[in-house]
N, C-alpha and C positions, 0 to 999 in steps of 0.2 A: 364389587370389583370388576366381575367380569362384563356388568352393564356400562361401566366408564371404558372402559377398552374398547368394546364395541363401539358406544360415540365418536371415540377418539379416532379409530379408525376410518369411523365413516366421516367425519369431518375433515381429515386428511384427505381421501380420496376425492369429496365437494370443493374441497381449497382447488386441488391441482386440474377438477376441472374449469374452476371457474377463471383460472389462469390461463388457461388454452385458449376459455371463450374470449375474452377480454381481449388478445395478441389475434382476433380476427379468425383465427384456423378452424375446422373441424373437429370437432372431440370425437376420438375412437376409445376402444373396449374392445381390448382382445379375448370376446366371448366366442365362440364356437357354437353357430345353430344353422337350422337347415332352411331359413327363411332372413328376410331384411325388413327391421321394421326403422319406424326414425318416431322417438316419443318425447314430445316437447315439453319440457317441465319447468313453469312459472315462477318466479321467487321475488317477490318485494323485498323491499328493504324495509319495509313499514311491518312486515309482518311478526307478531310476536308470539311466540307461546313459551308455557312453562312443562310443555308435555318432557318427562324427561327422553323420551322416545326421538325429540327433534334431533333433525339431522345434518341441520347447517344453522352457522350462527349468525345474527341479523345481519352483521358487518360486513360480509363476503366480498358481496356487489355495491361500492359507494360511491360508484361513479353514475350510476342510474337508476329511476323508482324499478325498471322490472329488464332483465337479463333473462336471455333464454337459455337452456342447454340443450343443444342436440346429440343423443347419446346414437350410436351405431353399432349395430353389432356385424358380424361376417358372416361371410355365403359358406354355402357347405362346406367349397375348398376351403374353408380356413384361411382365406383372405378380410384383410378387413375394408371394408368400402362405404364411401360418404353415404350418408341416408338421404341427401339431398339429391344426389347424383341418382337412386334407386327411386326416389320419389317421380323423377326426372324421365326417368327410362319407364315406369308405369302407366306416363301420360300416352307413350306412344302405340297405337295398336297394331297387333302383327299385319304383314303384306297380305291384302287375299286375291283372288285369283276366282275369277265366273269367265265361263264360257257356255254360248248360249246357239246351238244349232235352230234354225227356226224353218219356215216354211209360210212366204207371202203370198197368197193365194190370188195375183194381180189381176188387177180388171184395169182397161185403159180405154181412154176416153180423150181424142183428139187427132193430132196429126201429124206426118211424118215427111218430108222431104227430099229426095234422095238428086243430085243431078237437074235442081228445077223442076223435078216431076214430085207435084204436092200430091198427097196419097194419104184418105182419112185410115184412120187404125182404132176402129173400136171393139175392144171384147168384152164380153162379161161375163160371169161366172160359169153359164151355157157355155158359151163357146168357149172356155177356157179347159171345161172338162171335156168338150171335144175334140180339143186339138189335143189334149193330154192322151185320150184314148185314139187320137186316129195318126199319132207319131209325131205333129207338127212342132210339139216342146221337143227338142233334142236335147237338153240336159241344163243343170243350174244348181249353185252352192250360196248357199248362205248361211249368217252365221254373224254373232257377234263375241269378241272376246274385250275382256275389260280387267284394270286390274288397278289396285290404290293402295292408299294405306292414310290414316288418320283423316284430312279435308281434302284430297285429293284422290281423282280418279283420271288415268287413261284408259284410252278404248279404241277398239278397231274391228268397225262392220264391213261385210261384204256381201254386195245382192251381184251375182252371175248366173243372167239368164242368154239361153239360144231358143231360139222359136221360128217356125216359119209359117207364119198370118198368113195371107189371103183376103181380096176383098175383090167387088164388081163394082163398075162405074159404067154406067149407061153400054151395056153389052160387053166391055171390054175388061177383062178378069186380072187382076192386077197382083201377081204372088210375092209374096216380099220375103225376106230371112232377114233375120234382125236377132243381134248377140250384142248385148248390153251389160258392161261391168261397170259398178257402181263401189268402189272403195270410199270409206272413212278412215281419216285419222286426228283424232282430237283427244282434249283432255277436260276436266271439269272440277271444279273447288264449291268448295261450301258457301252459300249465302246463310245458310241456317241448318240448326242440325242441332234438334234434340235431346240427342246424346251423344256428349263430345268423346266419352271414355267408349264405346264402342259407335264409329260413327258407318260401319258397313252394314248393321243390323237395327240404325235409330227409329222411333218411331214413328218419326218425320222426318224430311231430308230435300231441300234445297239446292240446287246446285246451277250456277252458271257453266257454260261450256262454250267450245268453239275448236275450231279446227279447219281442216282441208279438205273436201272431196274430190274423187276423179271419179270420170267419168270414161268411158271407152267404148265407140259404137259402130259396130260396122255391121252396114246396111244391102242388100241388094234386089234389085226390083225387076219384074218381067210380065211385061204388057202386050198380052195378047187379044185375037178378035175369034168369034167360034169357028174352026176350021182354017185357021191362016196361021202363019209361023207366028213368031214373035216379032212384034212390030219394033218392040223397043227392050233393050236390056243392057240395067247397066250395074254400078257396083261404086260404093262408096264408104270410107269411114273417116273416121273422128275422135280425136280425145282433146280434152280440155281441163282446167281445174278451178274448182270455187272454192272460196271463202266460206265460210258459213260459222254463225253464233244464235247462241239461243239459250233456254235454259230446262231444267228438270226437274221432277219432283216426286218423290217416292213415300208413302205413309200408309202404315201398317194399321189396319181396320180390325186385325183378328189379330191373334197369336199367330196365325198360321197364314193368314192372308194379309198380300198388300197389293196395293192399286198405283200405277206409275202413267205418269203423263210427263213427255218430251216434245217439244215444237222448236223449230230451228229455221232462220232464214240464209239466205246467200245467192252467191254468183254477186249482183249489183251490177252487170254491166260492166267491169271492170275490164280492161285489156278485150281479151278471148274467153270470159268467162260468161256463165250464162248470165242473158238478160235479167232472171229472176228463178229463184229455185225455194220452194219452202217444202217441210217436212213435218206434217204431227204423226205422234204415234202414242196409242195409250189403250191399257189394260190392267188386266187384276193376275196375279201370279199366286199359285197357294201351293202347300208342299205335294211334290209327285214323287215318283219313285227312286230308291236306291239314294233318297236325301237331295232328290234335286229339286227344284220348285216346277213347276207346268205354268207357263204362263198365255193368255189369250187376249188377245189384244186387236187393236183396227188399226192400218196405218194407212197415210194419203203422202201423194208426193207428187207436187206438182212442179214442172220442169216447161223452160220457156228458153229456145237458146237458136241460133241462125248462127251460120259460119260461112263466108265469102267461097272457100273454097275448102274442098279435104284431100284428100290419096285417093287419084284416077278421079278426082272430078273437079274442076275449075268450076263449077254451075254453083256448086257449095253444096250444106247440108242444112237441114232445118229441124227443128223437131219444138212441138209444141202439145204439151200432152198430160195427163193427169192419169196418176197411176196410184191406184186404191183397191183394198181389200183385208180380209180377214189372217192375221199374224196365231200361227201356234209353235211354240218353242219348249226345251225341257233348260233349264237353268243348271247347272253342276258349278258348284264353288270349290275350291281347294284352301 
C-alpha cells in the first residue's frame, strides 16, 4: 500500500511538471539550499520498464520522442530562481583590476629639432646612468593600469619623463631640457583564448587592440662656443595625438610563469599626427612578492613626427628618434 502511494504521489508531481514544460515556462521547486544547480532529466516516450520503482508513465510526453525538465532550486535567501538564468550568470567572470608601476630604462638613438635647429640626442645606458647620477633626469612616472572582465580589456599607460641632455657639435656645446609625456588610452577583445570560463588567467590569450596616444613635448636648447655667451637660445613645445592598433599575446609556460609580447603601430600621417609611430614590448613575468607578479621585459618605440610650427616657435618642431631599453615592473591585481 504504501509503495502505490509513493508512485502515485510521485507521478502527480511528474504530471504537473511536465505541464509547465509543455506551456514553455520554467519549472521551479520551492526547495531551500545554499547553492543553484539546474539538472536536466531525459525521458522518451519510447522508454519502458516494469521496475515497479518507475516514476513516470510512458504517456506523459506525446507530443515528442524526448522533452526535457529543468528542475531549480533557490539561493540561500529562499528565493526561487531560473537555473538557466544561474547557468547564465556562471559564464560571466568577475571585473579584475592590475596595475603595474614599471621602470623603462631608455636609451635613445636619433634626433631632435627645436626652432630649425636639428640637434642629434643619443644616449645609452652609460650615459643614462650618468645623467641619473649627475642630476640631469629631474624626474618621471610610469605606470600601466588595465582592467576587464570576460573578452575584454581596458587600459591605460603613462611614460613621464624630464631630462636635461647635453651634446657637442664641432666645438659648440648644445644643452637641451626635454619633458616628454607619453599617455595611452585603448582597449583590447579576444581573438582566442584558451579558457573562456576564466579568461584573465587562460593559458593562452590573443587579443586585438587599439586606441589613442598623446604625446606632449616641450623642448629647449642652448648653444654656446668655449668662453662666449650663448649664441643661441630658444624654447619650444608640442602635443599631438595618434591613432595606433596592434595586437597581444600572453601564454603561461609554468604554473607560475608567463611570457607576453605586444606590438602596435600608428600616427599614419594623418592630420597632425605622427608620420609613423611603432611600439613592441615583450617579457616573461613570474610571481613576486605580496602576490604580485615581477615582470622583465625590453621595449623599443620608435617615433618619426615634424610639425610646421609649436608655442614660441613658427620654425616648428621635429623629432625623429628610437627609444629602447630594459622594462621592470611589479604587477598587483585586485
Amino acid at each position: 500500500m504504501s509503495r502505490f502511494l509513493l508512485f502515485a504521489t510521485n507521478a502527480v508531481l511528474i504530471l504537473c511538471l511536465a505541464d509547465l514544460s509543455l506551456a514553455g515556462s520554467p519549472e521551479w521547486l520551492p526547495v531551500s539550499q545554499e547553492s543553484t544547480f539546474s539538472s536536466p532529466i531525459r525521458i522518451s516516450e519510447s522508454a519502458e520498464s516494469n521496475s515497479p520503482d518507475r516514476l513516470l508513465p510512458d504517456y506523459v510526453f506525446s507530443e515528442s520522442s524526448e522533452r526535457m525538465i529543468q528542475i531549480s532550486c533557490s539561493d540561500s535567501s529562499g528565493q526561487c530562481c531560473d537555473g538557466r538564468d544561474a547557468m547564465d550568470a556562471s559564464m560571466h567572470t568577475p571585473t579584475w583590476v592590475r596595475f603595474t608601476p614599471y621602470v623603462w630604462a631608455t636609451q635613445v638613438k636619433g634626433n631632435i629639432t627645436v626652432d630649425g635647429l636639428t640637434a642629434p640626442m643619443n644616449i645609452d645606458l652609460n650615459d643614462l646612468w650618468d645623467m641619473v647620477t649627475d642630476g640631469e633626469v629631474r624626474g618621471g612616472f610610469m605606470g600601466h593600469l588595465g582592467f576587464g572582465r570576460d573578452n575584454w580589456t581596458i587600459f591605460i599607460n603613462g611614460d613621464i619623463v624630464s631630462m636635461d641632455p647635453s651634446a657637442e657639435i664641432r666645438r659648440a656645446n648644445i644643452e637641451t631640457g626635454l619633458t616628454m609625456t607619453l599617455l595611452e588610452l585603448g582597449g583590447a577583445i579576444d581573438l582566442f583564448n584558451a579558457d573562456e570560463r576564466d579568461p584573465a588567467n587562460s593559458p593562452l590569450r590573443v587579443q586585438m587592440l587599439g586606441g589613442v596616444r598623446y604625446y606632449a613635448v616641450d623642448t629647449a636648447a642652448i648653444v654656446s662656443l668655449p668662453n662666449i655667451n650663448p649664441l643661441v637660445q630658444i624654447e619650444n613645445s608640442a602635443n599631438w595625438v595618434d591613432l595606433f592598433v596592434g595586437s597581444q599575446m600572453l601564454a603561461k609556460v609554468t604554473p607560475n610563469t608567463d611570457i607576453f609580447v605586444r606590438g602596435d603601430i600608428g600616427g599614419f600621417g594623418i592630420g597632425t599626427s605622427s608620420t609613423h609611430a611603432w611600439n613592441l614590448v615583450s617579457g616573461v613575468s613570474t610571481n613576486g612578492i605580496c602576490g604580485s607578479k615581477l615582470f622583465l621585459g625590453y621595449r623599443v618605440f620608435d617615433l618619426e613626427q615634424s610639425l610646421s610650427g609649436g608655442t614660441g616657435s613658427p620654425m616648428g618642431f621635429g623629432v625623429d628618434q628610437v627609444v629602447h631599453g630594459p622594462v621592470a615592473g611589479l604587477t598587483f591585481q585586485f
